[in-house]
N, C-alpha and C positions, 0 to 999 in steps of 0.2 A: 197320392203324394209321396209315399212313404217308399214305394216301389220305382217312382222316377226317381226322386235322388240315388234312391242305391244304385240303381242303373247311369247312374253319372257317376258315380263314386267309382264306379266298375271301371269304367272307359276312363277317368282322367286316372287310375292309377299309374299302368300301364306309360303315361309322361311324364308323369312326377319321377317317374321310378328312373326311367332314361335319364333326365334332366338331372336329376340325384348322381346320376353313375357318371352324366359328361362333367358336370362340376367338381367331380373330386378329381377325374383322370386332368381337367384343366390344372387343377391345386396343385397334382402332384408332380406334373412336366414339367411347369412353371418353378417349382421349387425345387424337385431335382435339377433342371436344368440351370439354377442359379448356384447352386452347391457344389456344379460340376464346374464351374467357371472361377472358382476360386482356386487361390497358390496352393495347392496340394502340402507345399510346406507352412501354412499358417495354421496356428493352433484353433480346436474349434472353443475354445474356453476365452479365446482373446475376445478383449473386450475393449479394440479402440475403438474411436468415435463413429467408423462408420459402420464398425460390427455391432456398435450397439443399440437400445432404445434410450430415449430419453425423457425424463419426465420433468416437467414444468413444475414451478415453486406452486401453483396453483394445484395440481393436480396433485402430489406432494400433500398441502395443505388440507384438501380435502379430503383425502388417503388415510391422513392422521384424525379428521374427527368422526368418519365412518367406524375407523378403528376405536376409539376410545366406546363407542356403543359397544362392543363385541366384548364376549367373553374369551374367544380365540384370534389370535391374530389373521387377519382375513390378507392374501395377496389379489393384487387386479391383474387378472387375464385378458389378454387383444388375442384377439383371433383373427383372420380373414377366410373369410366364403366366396364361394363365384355369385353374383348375383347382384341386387342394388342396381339404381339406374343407369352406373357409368361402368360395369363389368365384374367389379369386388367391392365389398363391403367390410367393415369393418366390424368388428364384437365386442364387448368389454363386460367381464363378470366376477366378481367377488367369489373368490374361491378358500379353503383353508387351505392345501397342501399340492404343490407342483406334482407332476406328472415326470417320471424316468426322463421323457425327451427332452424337455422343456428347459428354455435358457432361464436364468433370472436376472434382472437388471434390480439394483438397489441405491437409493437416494434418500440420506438422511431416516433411514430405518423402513421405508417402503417401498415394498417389493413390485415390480413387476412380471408377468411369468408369459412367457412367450411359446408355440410350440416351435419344434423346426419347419417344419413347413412355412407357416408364419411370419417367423426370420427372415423368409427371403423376400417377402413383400414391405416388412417393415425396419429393415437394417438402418440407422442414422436415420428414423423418427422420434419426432417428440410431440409424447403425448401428453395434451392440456384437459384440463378441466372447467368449462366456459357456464357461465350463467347469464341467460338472455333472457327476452321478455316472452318467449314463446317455450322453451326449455331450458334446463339445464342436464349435463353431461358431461361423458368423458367423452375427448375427440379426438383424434393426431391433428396438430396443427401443421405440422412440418413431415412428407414424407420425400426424401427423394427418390425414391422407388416411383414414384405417382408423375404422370404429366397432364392429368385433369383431373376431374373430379364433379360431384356435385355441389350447388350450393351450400347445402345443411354438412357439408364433409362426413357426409357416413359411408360413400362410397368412391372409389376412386377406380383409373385406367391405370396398368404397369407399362414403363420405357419397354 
């Protein structure tokens, strides 16, 4: 038993590992390619409404009582991956300190932190935080970067 899984584990590395390498090269065409399409004269620090994210009085709210448990102030990271059942997926993580790349969107004291890459899937999104009878979470209610998506919105298709 012990010698067939390894021998599975042997042979499915070797796809994870491709499937690893086409996901990022996907992330990263996609995001260069959106960064190349912008006015070469707009600041990357601008922060109008369609450079930026957005966060909902809900998400907002729950932001603030996560925070008051913590002894350091914790910012919410969104990330996007290749994968999920409509192409990319969504991420969300409680982090203490941004990253060198990283945008930050702020609303009534909490932060958002975004990578670049990331940026270009989620430019004029707004991200809610939903309680239902099956889960609760943080979710982007609003992307315009998205022209479908899954039901549960964990995963979305880019225009």
């Amino acid at each position: 038993m012990m010698q067939s899984s390894r021998s599975l584990i042997q042979r499915l590395t070797p796809i994870f590992a491709a499937r690893i390498r086409q996901n990022s090269r996907l992330l990263s065409s996609s995001a260069s390619s959106s960064l190349l399409a912008k006015d070469p004269q707009s600041s990357p620090a601008s922060s109008s409404g369609e450079e930026s994210v957005h966060l909902s009085d809900n998400c907002v709210r729950r932001m603030k009582e996560l925070q008051a448990d913590e002894a350091k102030e914790k910012l919410l990271r969104i990330s996007i991956e290749a994968g999920g059942c409509s192409g990319f997926q969504y991420n969300f993580a409680l982090e203490e300190k941004p990253n060198d790349d990283d945008r930050i969107f702020e609303r009534d004291g909490v932060k958002l932190v975004v990578d670049t890459i990331s940026l270009g899937f989620v430019k004029g999104a707004t991200v809610d935080y939903v309680e239902e009878l099956i889960r609760s979470g943080f979710q982007v209610a609003e992307n315009p970067s998205a022209v479908g998506g899954c039901s549960c919105k964990s995963s979305f298709m880019v225009k």
